[in-house]
C-alpha positions as CSV (number, residue, x, y, z in Angstrom):
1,X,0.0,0.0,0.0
2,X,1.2,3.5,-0.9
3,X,2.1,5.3,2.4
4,X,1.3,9.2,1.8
5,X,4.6,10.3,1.5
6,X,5.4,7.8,-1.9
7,X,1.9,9.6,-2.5
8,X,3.0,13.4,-2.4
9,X,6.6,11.6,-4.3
10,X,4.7,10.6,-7.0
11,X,1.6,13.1,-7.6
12,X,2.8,16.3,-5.7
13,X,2.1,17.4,-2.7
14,X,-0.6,19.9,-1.7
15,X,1.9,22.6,-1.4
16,X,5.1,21.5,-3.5
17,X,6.4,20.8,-6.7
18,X,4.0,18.5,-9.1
19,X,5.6,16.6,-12.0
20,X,4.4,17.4,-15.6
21,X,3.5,13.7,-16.0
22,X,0.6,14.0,-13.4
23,X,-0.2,17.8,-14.7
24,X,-0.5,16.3,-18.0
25,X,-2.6,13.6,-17.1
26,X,-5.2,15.9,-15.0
27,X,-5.1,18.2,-18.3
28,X,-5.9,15.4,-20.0
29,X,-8.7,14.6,-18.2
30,X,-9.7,18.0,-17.9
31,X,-9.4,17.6,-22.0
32,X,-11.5,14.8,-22.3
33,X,-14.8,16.1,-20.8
34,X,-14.5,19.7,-22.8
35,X,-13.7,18.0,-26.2
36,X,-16.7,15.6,-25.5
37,X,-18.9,19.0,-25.2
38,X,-17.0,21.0,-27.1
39,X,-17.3,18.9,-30.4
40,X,-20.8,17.9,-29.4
41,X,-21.7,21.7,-29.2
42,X,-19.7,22.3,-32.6
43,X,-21.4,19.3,-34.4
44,X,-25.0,20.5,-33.3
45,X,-24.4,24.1,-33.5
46,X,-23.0,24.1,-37.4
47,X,-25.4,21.1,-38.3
48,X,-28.4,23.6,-37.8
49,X,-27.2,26.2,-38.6
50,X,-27.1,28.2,-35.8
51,X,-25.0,31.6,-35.7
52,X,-21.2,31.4,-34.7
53,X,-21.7,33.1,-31.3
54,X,-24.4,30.7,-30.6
55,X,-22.5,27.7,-31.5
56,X,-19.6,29.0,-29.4
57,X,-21.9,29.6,-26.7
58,X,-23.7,25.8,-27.0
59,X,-20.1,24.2,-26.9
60,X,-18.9,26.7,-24.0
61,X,-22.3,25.0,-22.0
62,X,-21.9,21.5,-23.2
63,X,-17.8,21.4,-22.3
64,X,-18.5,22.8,-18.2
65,X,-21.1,20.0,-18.6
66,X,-19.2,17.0,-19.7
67,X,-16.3,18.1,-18.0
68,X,-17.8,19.0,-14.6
69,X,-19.5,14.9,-15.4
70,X,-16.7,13.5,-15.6
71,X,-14.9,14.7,-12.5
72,X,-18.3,14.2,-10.5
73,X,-18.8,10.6,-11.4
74,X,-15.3,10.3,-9.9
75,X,-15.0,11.9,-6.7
76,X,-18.8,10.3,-6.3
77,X,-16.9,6.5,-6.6
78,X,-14.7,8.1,-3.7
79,X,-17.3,8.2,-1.3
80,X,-17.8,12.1,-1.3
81,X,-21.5,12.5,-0.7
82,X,-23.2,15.2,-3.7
83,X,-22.9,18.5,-2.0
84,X,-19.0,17.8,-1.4
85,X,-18.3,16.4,-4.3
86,X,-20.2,19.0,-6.1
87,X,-17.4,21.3,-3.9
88,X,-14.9,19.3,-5.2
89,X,-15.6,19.3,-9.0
90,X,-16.4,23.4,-9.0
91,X,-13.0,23.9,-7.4
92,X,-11.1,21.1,-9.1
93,X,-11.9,22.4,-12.9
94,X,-13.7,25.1,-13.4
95,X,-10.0,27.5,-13.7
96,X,-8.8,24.4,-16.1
97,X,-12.1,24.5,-17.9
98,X,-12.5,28.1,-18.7
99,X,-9.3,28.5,-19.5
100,X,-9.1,25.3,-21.8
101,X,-12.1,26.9,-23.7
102,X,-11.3,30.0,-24.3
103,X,-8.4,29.3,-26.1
104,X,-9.9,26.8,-28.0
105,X,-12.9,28.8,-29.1
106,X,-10.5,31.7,-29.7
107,X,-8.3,29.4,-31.9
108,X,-11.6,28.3,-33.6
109,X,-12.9,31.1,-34.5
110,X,-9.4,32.7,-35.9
111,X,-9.5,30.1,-38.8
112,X,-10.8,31.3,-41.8
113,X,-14.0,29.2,-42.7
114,X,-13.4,26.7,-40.3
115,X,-17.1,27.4,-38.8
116,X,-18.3,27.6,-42.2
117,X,-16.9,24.6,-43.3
118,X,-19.6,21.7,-42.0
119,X,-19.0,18.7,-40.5
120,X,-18.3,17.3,-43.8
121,X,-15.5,19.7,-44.2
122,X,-11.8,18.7,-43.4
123,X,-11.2,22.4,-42.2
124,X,-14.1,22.1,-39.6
125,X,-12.1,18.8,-37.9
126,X,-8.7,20.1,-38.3
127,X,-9.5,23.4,-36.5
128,X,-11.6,21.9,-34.5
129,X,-8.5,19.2,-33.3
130,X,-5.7,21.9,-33.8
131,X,-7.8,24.1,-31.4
132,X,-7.9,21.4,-28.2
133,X,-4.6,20.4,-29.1
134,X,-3.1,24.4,-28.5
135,X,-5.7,24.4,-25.5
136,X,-4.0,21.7,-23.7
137,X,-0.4,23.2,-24.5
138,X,-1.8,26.6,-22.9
139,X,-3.5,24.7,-19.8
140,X,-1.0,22.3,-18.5
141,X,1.4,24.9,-17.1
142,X,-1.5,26.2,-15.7
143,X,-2.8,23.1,-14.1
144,X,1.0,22.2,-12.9
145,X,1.4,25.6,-10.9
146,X,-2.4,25.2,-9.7
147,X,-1.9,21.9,-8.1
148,X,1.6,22.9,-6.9
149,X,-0.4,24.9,-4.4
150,X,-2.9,22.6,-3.8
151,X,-5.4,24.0,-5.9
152,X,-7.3,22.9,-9.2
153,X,-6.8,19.1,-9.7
154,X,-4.9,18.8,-6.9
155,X,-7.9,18.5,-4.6
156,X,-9.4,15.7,-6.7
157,X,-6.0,13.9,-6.5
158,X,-6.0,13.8,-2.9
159,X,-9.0,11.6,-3.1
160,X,-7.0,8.6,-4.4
């Protein structure tokens, strides 16, 4: 069994230095849940239609959903009863989150014809890819230096 110290060795402690190895696996968690509603949000937004700001603004929504999910079904399994874990998931990803999509909208919506382009386009799913792909670059340091001081993913991490 892992005492708490090979814990802290291995993930960081609440208050010290982090490796990029576990920052980059939070991020890509993080990643996960806004690239389910990000894409989602893109794919329904662009399918009918709608107007840019409102397809930003559907994928903005749909990302915090799938995102907050994600880290809510998990610190649930820990035994965290709703209202804490609910605690735990605002605090653990909603910098991570917000961050994550504004760059990625931002990168999104600086290609040329890249909302334009339908799902049918190869444009719409580069951009689309190229986008998350620069949003995790730009959120992992940010993640790292959050749970460094015991913030962000760091306080789901302390539930394993």
């Amino acid at each position: 069994m892992e005492s708490t110290t090979d814990h802290q060795r291995t993930h960081g402690s609440a208050t010290g230095r982090v490796s990029w190895a576990t920052a980059a696996s939070a991020t890509l968690h993080c990643l996960t849940g806004c690239a389910i509603g990000e894409v989602l949000g893109m794919v329904i937004g662009t399918s009918a239609g709608l107007p840019d700001g409102v397809t930003v603004a559907l994928s903005i929504t749909l990302a915090f959903v799938f995102g907050y999910a994600l880290t809510m079904r998990g610190v649930l399994r820990a035994g965290l009863p709703f209202r804490r874990a609910l605690r735990v998931t605002l605090a653990a990803d909603t910098v991570s989150i917000a961050v994550m999509e504004l760059v990625d909208n931002v990168v999104i919506v600086s290609v040329p014809g890249a909302m334009d382009a339908g799902i049918g386009g190869a444009l719409f799913w580069l951009a689309l890819a190229g986008a998350l792909a620069v949003a995790f670059v730009v959120t992992l340091p940010l993640n790292r230096w959050l749970m460094g001081r015991g913030q962000g993913h760091a306080v789901v991490h302390a539930l394993h």
